[in-house]
GUBATI-123893 format. One record per residue: residue number from 1; x, y, z of N, C-alpha, C in turn; residue in three letters. Coordinates in nm, 3 decimals. Example, Ala and Ser with C-alpha at 12.3 -4.5 7.8 and 13.67 -1.06 7.14 Angstrom:
     k        nu        nv        nw       cau       cav       caw        cu        cv        cw     r
     1     1.319    -0.569     0.780     1.230    -0.450     0.780     1.320    -0.330     0.780   Ala
     2     1.285    -0.225     0.708     1.367    -0.106     0.714     1.290     0.003     0.787   Ser
This chain:
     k        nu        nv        nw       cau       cav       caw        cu        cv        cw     r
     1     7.216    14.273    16.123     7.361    14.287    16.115     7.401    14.418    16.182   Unk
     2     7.501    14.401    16.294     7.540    14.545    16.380     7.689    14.528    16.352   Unk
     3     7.747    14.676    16.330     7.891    14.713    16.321     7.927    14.654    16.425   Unk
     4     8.052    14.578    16.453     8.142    14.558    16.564     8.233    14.642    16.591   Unk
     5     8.235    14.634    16.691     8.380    14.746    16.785     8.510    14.771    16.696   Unk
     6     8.559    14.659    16.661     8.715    14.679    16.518     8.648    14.749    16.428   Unk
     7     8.701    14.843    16.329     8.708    14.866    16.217     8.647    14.726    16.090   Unk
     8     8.531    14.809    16.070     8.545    14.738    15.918     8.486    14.582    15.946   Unk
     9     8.435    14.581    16.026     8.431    14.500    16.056     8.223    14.418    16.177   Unk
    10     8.161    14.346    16.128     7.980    14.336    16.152     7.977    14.194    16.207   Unk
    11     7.852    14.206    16.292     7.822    14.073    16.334     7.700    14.045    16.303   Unk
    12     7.652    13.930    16.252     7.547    13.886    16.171     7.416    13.814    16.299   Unk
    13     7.377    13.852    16.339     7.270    13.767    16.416     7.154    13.683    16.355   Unk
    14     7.172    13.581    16.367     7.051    13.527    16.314     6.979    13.394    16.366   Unk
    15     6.848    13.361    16.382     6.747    13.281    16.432     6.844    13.103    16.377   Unk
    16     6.853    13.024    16.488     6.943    12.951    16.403     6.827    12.852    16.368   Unk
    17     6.721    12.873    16.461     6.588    12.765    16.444     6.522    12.756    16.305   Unk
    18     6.495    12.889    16.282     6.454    12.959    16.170     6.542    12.933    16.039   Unk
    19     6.715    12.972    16.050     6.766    12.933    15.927     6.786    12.780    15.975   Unk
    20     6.773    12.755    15.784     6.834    12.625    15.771     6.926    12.591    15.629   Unk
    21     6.941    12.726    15.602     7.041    12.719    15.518     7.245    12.699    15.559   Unk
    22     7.283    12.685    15.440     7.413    12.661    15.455     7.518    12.817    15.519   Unk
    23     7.615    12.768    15.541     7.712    12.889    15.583     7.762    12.990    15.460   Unk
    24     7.749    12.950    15.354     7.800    13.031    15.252     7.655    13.140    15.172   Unk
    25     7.515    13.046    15.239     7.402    13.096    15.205     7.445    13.244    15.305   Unk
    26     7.431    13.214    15.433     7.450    13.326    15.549     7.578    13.474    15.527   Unk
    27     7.674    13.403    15.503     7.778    13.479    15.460     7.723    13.576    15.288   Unk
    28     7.667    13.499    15.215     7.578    13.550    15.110     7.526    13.692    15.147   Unk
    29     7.385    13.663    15.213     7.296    13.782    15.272     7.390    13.843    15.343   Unk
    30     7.471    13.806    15.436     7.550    13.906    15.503     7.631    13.994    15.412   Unk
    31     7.645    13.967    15.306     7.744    14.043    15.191     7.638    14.140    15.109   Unk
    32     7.534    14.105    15.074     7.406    14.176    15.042     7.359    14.231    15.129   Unk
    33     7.363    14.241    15.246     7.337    14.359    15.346     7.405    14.460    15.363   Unk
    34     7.543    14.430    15.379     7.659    14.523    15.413     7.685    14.624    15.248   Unk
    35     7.625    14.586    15.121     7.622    14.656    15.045     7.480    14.718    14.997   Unk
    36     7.447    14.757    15.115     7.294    14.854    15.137     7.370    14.974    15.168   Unk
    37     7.496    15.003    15.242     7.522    15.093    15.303     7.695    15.127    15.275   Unk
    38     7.717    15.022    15.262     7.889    14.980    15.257     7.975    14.993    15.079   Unk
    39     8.108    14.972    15.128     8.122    14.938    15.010     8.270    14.887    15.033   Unk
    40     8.353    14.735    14.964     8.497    14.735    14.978     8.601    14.814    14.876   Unk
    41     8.655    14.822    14.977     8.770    14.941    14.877     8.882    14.882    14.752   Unk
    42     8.868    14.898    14.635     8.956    14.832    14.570     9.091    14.797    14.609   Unk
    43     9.137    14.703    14.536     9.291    14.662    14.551     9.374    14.774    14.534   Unk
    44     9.478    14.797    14.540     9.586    14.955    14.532     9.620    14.910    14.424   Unk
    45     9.654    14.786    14.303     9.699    14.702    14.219     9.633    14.799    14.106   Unk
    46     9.464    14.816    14.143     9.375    14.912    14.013     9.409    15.026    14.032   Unk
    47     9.500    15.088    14.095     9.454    15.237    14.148     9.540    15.259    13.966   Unk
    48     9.458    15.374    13.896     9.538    15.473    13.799     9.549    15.590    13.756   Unk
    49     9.621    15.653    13.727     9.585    15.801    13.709     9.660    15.835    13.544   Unk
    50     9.557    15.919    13.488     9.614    15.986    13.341     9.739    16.046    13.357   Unk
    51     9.773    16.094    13.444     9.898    16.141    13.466    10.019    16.067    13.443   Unk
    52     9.969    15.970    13.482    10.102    15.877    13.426    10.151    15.883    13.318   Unk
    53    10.051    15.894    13.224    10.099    15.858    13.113    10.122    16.044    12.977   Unk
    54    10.104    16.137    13.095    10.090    16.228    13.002    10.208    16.290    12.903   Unk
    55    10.284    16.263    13.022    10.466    16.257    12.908    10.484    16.212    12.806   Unk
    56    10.409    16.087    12.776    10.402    16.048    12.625    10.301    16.145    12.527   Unk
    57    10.229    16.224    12.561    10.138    16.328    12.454    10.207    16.431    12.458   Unk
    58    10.219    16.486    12.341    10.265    16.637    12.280    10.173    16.654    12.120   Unk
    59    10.043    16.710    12.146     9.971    16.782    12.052     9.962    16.898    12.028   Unk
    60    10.083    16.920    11.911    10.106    17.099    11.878    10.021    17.073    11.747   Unk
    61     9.954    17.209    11.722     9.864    17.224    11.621     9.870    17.248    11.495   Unk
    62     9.783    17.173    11.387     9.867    17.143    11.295     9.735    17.171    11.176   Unk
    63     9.763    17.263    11.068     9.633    17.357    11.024     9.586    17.290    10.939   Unk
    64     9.625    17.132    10.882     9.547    17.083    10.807     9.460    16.962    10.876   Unk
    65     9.442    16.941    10.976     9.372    16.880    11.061     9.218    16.958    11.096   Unk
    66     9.124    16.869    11.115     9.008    16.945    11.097     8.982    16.905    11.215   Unk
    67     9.010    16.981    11.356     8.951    16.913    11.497     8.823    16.864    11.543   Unk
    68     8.732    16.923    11.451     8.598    16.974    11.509     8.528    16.870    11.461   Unk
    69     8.570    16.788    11.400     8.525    16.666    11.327     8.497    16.542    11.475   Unk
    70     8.628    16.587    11.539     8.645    16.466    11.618     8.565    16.550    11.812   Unk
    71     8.503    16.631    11.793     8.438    16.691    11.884     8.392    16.596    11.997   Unk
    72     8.310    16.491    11.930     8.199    16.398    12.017     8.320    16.309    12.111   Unk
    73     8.419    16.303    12.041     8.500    16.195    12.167     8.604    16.315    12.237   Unk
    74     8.606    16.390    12.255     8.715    16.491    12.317     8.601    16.467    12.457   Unk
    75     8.443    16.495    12.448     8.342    16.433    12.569     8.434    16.312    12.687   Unk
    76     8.450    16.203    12.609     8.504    16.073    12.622     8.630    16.102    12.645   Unk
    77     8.726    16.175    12.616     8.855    16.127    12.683     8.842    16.205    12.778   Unk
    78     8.763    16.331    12.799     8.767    16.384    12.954     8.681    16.328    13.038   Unk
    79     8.606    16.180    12.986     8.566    16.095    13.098     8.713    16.045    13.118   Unk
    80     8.735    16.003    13.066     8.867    15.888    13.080     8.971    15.982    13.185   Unk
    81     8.969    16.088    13.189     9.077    16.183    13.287     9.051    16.144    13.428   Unk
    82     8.900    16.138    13.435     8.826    16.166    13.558     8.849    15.982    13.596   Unk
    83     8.902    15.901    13.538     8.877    15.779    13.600     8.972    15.726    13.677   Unk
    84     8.978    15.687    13.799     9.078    15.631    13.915     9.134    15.524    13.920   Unk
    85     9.090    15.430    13.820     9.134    15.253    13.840     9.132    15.228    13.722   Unk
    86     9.209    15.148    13.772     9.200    15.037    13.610     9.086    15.015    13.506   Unk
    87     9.011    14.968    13.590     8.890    14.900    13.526     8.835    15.025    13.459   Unk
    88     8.755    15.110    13.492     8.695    15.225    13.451     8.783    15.300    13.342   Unk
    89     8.897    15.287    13.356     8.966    15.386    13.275     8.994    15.307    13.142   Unk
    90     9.009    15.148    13.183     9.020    15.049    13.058     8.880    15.055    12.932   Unk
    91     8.744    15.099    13.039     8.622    15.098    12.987     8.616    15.198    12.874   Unk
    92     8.683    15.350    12.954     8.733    15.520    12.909     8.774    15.460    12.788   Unk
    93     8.862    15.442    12.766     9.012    15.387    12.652     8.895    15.333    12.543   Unk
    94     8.845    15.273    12.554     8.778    15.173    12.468     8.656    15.212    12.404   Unk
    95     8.574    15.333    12.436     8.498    15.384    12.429     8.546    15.486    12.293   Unk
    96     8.701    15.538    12.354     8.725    15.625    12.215     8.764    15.524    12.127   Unk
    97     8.792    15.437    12.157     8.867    15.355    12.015     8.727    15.331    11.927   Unk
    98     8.605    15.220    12.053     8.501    15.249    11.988     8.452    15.342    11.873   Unk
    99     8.445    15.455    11.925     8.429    15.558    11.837     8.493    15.562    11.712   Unk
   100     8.637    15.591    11.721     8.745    15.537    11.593     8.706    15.459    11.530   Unk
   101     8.648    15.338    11.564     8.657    15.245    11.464     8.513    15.219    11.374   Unk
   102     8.407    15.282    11.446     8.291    15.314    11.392     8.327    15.403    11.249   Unk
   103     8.374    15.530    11.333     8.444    15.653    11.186     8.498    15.580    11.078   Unk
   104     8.602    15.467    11.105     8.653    15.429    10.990     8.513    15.394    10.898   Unk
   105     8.468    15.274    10.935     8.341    15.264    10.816     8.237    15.348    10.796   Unk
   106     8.248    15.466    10.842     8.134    15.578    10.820     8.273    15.657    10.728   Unk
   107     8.375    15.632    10.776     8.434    15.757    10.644     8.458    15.685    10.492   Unk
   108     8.421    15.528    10.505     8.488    15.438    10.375     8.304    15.447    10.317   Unk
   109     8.196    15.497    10.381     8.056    15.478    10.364     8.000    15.655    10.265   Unk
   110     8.098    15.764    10.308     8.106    15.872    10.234     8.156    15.860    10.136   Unk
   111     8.281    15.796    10.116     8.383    15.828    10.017     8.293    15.719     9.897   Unk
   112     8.195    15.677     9.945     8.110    15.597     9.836     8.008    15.609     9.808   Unk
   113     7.919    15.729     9.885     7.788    15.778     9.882     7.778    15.926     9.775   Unk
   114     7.719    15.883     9.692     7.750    16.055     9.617     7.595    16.109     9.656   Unk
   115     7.497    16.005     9.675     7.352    16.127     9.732     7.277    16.083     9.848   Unk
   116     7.193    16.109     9.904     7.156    16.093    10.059     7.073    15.967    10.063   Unk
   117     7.018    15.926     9.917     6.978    15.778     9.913     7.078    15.658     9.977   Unk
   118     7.183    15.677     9.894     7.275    15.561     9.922     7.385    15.606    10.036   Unk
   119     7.346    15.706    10.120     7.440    15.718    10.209     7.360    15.663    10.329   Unk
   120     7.212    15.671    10.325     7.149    15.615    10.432     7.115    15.434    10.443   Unk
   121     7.097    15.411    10.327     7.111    15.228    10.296     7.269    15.181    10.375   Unk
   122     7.351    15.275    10.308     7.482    15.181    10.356     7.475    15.230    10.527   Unk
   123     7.471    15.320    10.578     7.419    15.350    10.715     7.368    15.255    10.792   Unk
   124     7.236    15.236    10.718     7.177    15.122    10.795     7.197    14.977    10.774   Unk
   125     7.254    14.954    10.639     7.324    14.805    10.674     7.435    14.772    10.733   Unk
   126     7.514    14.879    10.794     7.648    14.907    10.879     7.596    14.878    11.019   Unk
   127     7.470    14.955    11.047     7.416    14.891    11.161     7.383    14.781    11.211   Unk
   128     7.332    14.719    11.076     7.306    14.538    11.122     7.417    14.461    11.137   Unk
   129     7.548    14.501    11.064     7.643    14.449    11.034     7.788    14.417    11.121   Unk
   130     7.755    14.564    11.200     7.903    14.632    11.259     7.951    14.471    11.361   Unk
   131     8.109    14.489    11.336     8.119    14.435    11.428     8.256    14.468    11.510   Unk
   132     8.268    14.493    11.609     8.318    14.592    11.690     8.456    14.518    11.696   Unk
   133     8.490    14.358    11.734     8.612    14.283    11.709     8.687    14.282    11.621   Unk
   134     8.618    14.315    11.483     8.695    14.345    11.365     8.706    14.448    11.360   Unk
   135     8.613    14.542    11.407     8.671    14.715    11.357     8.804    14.786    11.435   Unk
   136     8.768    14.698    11.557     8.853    14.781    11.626     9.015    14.698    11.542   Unk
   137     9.014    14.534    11.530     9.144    14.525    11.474     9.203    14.567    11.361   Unk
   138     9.098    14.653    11.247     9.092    14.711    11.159     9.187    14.848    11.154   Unk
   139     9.117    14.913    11.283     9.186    15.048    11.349     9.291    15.023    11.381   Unk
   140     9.341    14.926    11.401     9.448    14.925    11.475     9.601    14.879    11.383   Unk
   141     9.541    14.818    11.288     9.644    14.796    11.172     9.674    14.891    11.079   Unk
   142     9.491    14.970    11.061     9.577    15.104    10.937     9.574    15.231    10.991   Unk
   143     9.543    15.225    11.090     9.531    15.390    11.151     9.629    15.396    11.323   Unk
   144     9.687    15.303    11.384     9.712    15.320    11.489     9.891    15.304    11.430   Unk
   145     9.943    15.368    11.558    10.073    15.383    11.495    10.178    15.194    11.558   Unk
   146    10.229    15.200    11.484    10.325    15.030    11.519    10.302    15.011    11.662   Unk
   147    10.270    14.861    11.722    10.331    14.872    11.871    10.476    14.780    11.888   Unk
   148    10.535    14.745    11.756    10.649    14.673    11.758    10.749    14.739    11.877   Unk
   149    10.823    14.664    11.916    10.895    14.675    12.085    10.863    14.776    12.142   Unk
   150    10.715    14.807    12.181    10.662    14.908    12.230    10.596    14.820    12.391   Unk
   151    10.581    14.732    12.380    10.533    14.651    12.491    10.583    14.550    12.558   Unk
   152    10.655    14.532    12.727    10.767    14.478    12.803    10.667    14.346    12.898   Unk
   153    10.506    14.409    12.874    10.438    14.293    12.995    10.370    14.208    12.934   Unk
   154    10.410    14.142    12.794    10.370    14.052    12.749    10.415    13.880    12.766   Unk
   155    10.404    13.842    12.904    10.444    13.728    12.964    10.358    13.573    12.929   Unk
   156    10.423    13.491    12.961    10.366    13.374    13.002    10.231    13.331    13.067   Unk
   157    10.266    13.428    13.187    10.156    13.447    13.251    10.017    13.482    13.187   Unk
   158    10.009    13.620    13.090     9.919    13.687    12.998     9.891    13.563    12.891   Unk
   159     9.945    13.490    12.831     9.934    13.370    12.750     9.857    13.251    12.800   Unk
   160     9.929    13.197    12.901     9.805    13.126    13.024     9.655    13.177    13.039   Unk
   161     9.669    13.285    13.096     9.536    13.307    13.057     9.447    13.309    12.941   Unk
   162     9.507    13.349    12.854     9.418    13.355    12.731     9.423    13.183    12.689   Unk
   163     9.483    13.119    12.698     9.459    13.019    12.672     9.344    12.936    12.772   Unk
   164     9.334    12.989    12.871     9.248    12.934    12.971     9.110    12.979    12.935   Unk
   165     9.102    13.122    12.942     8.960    13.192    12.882     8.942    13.246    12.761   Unk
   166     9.059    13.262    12.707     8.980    13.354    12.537     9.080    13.262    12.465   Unk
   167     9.048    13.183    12.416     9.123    13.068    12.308     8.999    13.056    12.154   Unk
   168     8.978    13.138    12.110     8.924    13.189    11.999     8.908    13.106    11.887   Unk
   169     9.034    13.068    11.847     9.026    12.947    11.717     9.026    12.815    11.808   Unk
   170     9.067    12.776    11.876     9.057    12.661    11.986     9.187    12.585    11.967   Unk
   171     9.255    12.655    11.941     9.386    12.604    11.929     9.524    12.641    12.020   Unk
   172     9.557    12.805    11.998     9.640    12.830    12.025     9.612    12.971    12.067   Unk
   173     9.617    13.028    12.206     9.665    13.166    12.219     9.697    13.278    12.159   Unk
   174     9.644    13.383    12.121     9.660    13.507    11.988     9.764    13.596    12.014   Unk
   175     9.817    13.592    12.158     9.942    13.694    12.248    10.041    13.611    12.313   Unk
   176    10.133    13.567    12.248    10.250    13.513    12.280    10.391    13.627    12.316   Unk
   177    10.456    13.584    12.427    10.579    13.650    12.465    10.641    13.710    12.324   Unk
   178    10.672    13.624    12.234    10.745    13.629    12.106    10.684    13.771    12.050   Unk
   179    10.562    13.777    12.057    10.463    13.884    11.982    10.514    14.037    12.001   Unk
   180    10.577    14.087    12.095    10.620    14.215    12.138    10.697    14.289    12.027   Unk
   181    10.807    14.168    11.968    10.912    14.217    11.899    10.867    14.210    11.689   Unk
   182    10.749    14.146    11.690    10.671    14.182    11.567    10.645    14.253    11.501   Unk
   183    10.617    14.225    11.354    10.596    14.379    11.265    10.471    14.423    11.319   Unk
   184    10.434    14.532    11.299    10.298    14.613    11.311    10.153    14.498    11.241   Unk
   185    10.179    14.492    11.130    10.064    14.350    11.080    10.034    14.244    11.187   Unk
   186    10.179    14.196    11.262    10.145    14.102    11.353    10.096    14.154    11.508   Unk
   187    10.165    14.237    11.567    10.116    14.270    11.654    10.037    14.369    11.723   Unk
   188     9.996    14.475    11.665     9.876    14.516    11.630     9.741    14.476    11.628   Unk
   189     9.705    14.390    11.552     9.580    14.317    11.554     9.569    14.231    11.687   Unk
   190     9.651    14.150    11.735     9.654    14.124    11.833     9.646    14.191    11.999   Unk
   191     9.722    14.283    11.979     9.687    14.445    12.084     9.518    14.432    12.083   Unk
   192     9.457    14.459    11.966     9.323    14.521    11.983     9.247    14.375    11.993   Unk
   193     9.288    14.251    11.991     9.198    14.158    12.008     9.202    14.125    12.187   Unk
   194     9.334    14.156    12.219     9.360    14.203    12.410     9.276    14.271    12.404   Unk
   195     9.270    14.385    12.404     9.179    14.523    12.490     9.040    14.474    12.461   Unk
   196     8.988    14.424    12.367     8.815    14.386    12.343     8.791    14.314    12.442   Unk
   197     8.874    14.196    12.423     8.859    14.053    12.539     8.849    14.122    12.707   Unk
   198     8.950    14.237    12.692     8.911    14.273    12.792     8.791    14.346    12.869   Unk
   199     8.788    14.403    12.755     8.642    14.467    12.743     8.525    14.407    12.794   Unk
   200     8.500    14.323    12.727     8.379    14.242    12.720     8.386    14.157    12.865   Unk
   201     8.519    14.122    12.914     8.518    14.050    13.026     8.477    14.186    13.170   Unk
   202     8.493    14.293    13.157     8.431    14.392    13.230     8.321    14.417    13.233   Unk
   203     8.254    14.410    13.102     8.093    14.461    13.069     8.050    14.350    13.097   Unk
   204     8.073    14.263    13.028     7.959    14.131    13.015     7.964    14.087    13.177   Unk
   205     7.839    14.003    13.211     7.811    13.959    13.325     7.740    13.817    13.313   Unk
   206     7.794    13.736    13.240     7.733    13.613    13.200     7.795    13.499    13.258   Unk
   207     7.742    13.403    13.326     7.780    13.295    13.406     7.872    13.208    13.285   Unk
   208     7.873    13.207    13.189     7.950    13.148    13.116     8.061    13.154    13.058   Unk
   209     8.079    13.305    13.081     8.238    13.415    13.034     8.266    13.374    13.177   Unk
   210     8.376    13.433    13.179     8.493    13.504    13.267     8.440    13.652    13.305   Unk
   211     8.460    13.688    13.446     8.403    13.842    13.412     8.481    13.902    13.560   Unk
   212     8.519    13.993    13.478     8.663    14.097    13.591     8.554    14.194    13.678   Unk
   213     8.641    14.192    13.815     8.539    14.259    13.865     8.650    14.340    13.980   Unk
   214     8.600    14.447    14.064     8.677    14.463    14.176     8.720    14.348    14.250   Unk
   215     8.633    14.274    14.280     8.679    14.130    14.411     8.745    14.048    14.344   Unk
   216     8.745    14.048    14.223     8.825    13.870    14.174     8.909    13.934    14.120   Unk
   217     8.993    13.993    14.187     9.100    14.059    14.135     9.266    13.974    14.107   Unk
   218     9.249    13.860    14.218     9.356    13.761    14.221     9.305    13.689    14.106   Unk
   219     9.251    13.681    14.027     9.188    13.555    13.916     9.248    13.606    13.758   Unk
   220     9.245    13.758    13.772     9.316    13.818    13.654     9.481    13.887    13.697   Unk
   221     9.486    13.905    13.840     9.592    13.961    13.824     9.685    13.982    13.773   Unk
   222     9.750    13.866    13.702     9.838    13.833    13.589     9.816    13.965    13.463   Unk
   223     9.709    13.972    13.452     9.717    14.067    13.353     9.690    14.223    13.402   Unk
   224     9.699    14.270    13.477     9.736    14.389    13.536     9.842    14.463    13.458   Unk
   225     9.953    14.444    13.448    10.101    14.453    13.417    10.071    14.526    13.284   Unk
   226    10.017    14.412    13.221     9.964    14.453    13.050     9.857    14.538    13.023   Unk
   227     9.747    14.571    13.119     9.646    14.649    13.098     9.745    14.787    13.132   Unk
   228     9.770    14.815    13.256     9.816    14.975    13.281     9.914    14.988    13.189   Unk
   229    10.037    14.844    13.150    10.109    14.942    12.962    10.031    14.978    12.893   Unk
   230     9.927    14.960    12.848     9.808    14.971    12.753     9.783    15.139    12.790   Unk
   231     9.730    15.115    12.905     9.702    15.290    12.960     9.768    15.364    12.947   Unk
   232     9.886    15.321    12.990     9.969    15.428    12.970    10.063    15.511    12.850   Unk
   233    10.024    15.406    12.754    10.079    15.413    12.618     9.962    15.482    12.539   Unk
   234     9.825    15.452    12.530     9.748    15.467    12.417     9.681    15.619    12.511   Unk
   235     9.736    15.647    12.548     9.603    15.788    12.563     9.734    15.906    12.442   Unk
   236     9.872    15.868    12.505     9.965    15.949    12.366     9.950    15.904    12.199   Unk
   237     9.932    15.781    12.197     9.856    15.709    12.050     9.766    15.761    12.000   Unk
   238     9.680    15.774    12.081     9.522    15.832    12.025     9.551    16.007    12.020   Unk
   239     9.594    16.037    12.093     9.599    16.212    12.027     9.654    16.234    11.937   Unk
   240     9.767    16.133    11.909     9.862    16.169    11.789     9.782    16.104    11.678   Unk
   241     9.722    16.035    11.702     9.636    16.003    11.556     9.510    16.098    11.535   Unk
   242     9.436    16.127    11.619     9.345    16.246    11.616     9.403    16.400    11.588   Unk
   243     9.563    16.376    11.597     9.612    16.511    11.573     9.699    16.499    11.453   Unk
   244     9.641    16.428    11.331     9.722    16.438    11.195     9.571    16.457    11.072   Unk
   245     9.676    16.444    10.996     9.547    16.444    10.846     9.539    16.240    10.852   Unk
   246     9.432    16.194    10.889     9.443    16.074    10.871     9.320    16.054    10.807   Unk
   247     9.355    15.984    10.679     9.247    15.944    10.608     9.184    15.825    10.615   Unk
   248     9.176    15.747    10.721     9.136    15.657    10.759     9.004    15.710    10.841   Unk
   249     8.990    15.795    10.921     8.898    15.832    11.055     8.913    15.999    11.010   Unk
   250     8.917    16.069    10.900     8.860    16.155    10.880     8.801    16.191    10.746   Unk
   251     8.647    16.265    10.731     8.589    16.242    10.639     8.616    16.391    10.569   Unk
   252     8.595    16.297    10.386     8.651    16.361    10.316     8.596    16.484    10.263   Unk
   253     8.453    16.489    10.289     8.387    16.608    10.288     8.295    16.641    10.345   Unk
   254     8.250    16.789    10.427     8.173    16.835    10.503     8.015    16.801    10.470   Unk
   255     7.990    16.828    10.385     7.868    16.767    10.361     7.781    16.709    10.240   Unk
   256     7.683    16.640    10.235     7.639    16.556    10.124     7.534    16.590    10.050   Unk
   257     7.515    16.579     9.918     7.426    16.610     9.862     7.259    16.563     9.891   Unk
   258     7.168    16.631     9.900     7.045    16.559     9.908     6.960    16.500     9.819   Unk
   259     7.034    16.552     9.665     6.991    16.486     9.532     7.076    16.536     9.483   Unk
């Protein structure tokens, strides 16, 4: 394969005696070659920046808040600063919630452990147990603040899809247009059952999901609209909940007895 004269642009030489494969086989290897060295440039659709959304954060300091608690993800949101697109920064986002929603059952796992026996049993059956779809919708009902008419890109379009790929009970769609203007109970849980789905459709790489990628960017586009509100809303959400006394995701005492 040699660069051609245009921009951006290779010519594939090959033995035609020798191949006897199909045109999409050829075009294949030619795409696996050109990413030895190459790379295509995302859509402008992913491009994002934290900045957008920083007008919505104002964290003035507040002396009954214990910061130092929440140390390990302050790491994590200054990944999330550093991220340029959508995708990566959707990954950022999710990583702290992650975190959040772990804390919740490690702070409901103290407030029930009085010695280091039974704080390590419930530990480790939290581990076999956790499950990240419920925690995070967990977080999101008692510790995240309302998203009632907080969200404008909840379309038809976003509904279609989920009905096409994430139809869960096998019935009916979990994010309906209607859903925006809902109490916090209703739309809330639903918010965080979006961002997982999305999640998992980024990470996972399984011929049997759906799976978002730079190139199949026309296949989700529809939901673009709704991911960057997401971005741009929850990085001010999450500080303001990391910046109160919340007894949900903060623990109630420094440290535990060993007998």
């Amino acid at each position: 394969m040699i660069r051609s004269n245009a921009p951006d642009q290779y010519v594939l030489l090959f033995d035609a005696v020798q191949f006897n494969g199909s045109g999409i086989d050829l075009y294949s290897y030619a795409y696996l070659k050109y990413l030895e060295t190459e790379k295509i440039e995302i859509d402008s659709d992913l491009i994002w920046d934290w900045n957008s959304s920083v007008s919505t954060i104002n964290t003035g300091f507040i002396s009954t808040v214990i910061y130092s608690q929440y140390y390990d993800v302050y790491d994590v949101i200054n990944e999330w600063h550093h991220a340029n697109d959508v995708l990566v920064a959707f990954l950022k986002m999710y990583q702290v919630l992650e975190y959040m929603g772990y804390r919740r059952k490690m702070v409901d796992i103290v407030k029930g452990s009085d010695i280091k026996n039974s704080f390590l049993m419930h530990v480790k059956s939290l581990n076999s147990s956790f499950n990240e779809r419920t925690a995070l919708r967990e977080l999101f009902l008692h510790d995240i603040e309302s998203f009632k008419d907080k969200f404008t890109k909840i379309d038809s379009n976003v509904t279609a899809f989920i009905r096409k790929y994430w139809l869960h009970d096998g019935k009916n769609p979990y994010l309906q247009v209607t859903d925006a203007t809902t109490p916090k109970a209703s739309i809330n849980p639903k918010i965080a059952t979006f961002i997982y789905d999305v999640r998992c459709a980024i990470v996972h790489n399984k011929e049997s999901e759906f799976h978002i990628t730079y190139n199949n960017i026309d296949k989700y586009r529809c939901l673009l609209p709704l991911m960057k509100e997401i971005l741009s809303l929850m990085p001010g959400i999450i500080m303001r909940c990391l910046n109160k006394h919340n007894a949900g995701i903060s623990y109630s005492v420094k440290e535990l007895k060993l007998y």
